[in-house]
C-alpha positions as CSV (number, residue, x, y, z in Angstrom):
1,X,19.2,2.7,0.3
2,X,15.8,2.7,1.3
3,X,16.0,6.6,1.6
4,X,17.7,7.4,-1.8
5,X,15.0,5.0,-4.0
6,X,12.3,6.9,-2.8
7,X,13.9,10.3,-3.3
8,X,14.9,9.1,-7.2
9,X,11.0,7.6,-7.1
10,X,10.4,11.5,-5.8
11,X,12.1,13.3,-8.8
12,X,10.1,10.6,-11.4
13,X,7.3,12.0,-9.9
14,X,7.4,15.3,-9.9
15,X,8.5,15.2,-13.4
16,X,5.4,13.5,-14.1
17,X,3.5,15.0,-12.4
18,X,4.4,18.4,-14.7
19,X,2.3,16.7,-17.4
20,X,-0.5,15.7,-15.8
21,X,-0.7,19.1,-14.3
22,X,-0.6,20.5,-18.4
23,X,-3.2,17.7,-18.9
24,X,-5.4,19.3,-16.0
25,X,-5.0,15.6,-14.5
26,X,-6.4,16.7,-10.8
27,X,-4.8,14.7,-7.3
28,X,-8.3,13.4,-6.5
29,X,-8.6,11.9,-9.7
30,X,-5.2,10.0,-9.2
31,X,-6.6,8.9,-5.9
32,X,-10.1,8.0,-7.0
33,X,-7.9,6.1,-10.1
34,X,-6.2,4.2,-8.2
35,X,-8.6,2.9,-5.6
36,X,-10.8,1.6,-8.8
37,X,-7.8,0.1,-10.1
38,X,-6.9,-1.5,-6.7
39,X,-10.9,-3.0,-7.0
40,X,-9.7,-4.1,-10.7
41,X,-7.2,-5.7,-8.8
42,X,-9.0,-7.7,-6.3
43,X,-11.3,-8.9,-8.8
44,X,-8.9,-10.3,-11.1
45,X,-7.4,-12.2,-8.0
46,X,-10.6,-13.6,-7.1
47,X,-10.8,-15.1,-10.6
48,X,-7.3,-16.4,-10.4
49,X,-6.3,-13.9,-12.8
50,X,-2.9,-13.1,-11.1
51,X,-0.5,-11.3,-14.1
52,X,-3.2,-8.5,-14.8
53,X,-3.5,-8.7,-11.0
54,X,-0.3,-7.6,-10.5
55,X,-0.5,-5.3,-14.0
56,X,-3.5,-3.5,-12.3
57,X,-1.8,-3.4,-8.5
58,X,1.1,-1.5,-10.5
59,X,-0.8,1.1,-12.3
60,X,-2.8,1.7,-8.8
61,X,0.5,2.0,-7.4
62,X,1.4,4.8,-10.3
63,X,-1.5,6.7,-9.1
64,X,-0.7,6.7,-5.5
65,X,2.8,7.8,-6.0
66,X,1.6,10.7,-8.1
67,X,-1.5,12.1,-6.8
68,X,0.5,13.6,-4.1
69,X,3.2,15.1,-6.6
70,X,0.1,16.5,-8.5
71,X,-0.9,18.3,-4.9
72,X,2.3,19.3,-4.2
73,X,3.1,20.9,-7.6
74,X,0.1,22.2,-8.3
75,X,0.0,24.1,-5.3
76,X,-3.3,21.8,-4.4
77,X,-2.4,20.0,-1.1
78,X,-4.5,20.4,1.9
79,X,-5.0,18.8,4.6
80,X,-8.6,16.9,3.6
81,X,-7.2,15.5,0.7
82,X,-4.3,14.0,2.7
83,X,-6.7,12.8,4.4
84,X,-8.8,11.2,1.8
85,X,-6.0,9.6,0.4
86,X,-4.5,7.6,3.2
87,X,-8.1,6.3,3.3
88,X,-9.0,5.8,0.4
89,X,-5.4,3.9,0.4
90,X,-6.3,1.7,3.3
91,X,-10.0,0.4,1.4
92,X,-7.3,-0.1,-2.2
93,X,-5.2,-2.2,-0.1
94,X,-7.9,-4.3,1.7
95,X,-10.1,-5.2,-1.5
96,X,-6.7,-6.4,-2.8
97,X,-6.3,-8.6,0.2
98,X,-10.1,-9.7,0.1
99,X,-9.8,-10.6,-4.0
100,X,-6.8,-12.8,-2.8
101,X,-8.4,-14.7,0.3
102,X,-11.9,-14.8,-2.0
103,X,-9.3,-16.9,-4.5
104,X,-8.1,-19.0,-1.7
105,X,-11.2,-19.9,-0.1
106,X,-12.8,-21.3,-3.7
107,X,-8.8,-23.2,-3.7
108,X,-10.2,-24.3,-0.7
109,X,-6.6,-23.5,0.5
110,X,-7.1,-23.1,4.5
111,X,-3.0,-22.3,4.8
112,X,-3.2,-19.4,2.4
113,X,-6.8,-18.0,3.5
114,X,-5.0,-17.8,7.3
115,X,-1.8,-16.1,5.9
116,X,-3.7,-13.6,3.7
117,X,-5.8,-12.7,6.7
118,X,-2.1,-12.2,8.8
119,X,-1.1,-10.3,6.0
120,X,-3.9,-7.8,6.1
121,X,-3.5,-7.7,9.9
122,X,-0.1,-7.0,10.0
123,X,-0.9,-4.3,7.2
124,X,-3.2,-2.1,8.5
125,X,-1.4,-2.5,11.8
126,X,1.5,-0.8,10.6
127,X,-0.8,1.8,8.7
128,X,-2.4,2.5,12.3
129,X,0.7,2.4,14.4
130,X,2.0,5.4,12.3
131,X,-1.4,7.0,12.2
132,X,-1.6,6.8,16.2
133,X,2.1,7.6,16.7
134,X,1.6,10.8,14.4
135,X,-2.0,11.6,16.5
136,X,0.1,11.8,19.3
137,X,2.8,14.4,17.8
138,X,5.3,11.6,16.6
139,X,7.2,11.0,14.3
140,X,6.8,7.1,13.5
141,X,7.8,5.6,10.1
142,X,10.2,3.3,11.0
143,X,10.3,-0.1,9.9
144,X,10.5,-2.1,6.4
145,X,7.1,-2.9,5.1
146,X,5.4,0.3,4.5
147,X,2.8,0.4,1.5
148,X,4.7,0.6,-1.3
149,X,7.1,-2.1,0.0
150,X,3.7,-4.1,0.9
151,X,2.5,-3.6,-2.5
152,X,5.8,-5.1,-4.1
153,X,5.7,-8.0,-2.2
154,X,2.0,-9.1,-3.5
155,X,3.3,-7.7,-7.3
156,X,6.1,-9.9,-7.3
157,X,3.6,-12.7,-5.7
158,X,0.9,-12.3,-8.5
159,X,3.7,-12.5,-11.2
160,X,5.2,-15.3,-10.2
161,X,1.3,-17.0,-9.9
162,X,-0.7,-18.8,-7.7
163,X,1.9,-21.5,-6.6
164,X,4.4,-19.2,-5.6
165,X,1.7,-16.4,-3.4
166,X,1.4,-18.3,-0.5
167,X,5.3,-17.3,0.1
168,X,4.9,-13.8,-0.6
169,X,1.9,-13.8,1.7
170,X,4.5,-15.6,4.2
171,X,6.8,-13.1,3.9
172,X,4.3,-10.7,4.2
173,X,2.4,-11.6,7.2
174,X,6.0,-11.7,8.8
175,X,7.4,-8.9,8.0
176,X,4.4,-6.5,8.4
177,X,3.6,-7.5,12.0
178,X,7.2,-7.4,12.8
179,X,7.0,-3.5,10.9
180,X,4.0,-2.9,13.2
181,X,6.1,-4.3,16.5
182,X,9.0,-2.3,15.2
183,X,6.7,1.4,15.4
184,X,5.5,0.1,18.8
185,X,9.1,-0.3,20.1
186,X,9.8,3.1,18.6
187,X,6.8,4.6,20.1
188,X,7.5,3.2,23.5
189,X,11.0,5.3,23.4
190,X,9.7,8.4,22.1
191,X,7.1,8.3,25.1
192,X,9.3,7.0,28.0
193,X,9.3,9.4,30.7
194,X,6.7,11.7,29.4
């Protein structure tokens, strides 16, 4: 299931990304887009400003998907620019995280500051088991909560408002560290014996 949504999110993008090649729309651009937009983001949860949170974390999300389709169609990929944006990625996703706990620590909400911070672990944790597995010649994307899915989760969060975060960032902080323990497990497989 998982598999065919992101090949249809695929063929959405390339299509897309056609225009924005005709518009002379560049894959660093999309990047650079959507890590000011994720800032836009982070902002507007600090003021408590959670629907054009969420509005913002979508159109950042836009970006991501298509700044690689850009590359790819445009004949434009290399390997810095993958580079640049997985980390340009990883700083969109933690000032998200860091406008959310900024909004929890002036709720004075101690529950939710400790949940957004196991969030953000459990985040870049599966971001660097991948990273690591691939450094060492594996393959390693197993699990649920990859970006995108990550991203979802704190959409769906902002849009349902401040009450109902604290469950997404629950379900969150869960489900990414059990992602991360997931690659581990994987990893530990791949190597055993080598």
């Amino acid at each position: 299931m998982k598999a065919l949504v992101r090949a249809r999110a695929k063929e959405a993008a390339g299509s897309i990304a056609g225009v924005l090649i005709g518009l002379k729309v560049t894959p660093m651009f999309l990047t650079v887009l959507g890590l000011l937009l994720s800032v836009a983001a982070g902002a507007a949860f600090w003021r408590g400003a959670f629907l054009p949170a969420a509005a913002l974390m979508f159109a950042g999300g836009l970006c991501d998907m298509l700044d690689g389709a850009v590359a790819r169609r445009s004949e434009t990929a290399s390997r810095f620019g993958a580079f640049i944006d997985s980390t340009l990625d990883r700083y969109a996703e933690a000032v998200v995280f860091i406008g959310i706990l900024l909004h929890s620590l002036k709720s004075a909400s101690e529950a939710q500051v400790l949940l957004t911070l196991l969030a953000l672990t459990g985040s870049f944790m599966v971001s660097y088991t991948r990273a690591r597995a691939e450094g060492l010649g594996l393959q390693c994307s197993v699990g649920l909560m990859e970006r995108p899915e990550r991203f979802l989760v704190l959409i769906v969060g902002a849009l349902l408002g401040p009450r109902w975060m604290p469950y997404a960032l629950a379900f969150l902080a869960v489900t990414a560290n059990l992602t991360a323990l997931q690659r581990m497990i994987h990893v530990r497989r791949e190597t055993r014996g080598r």
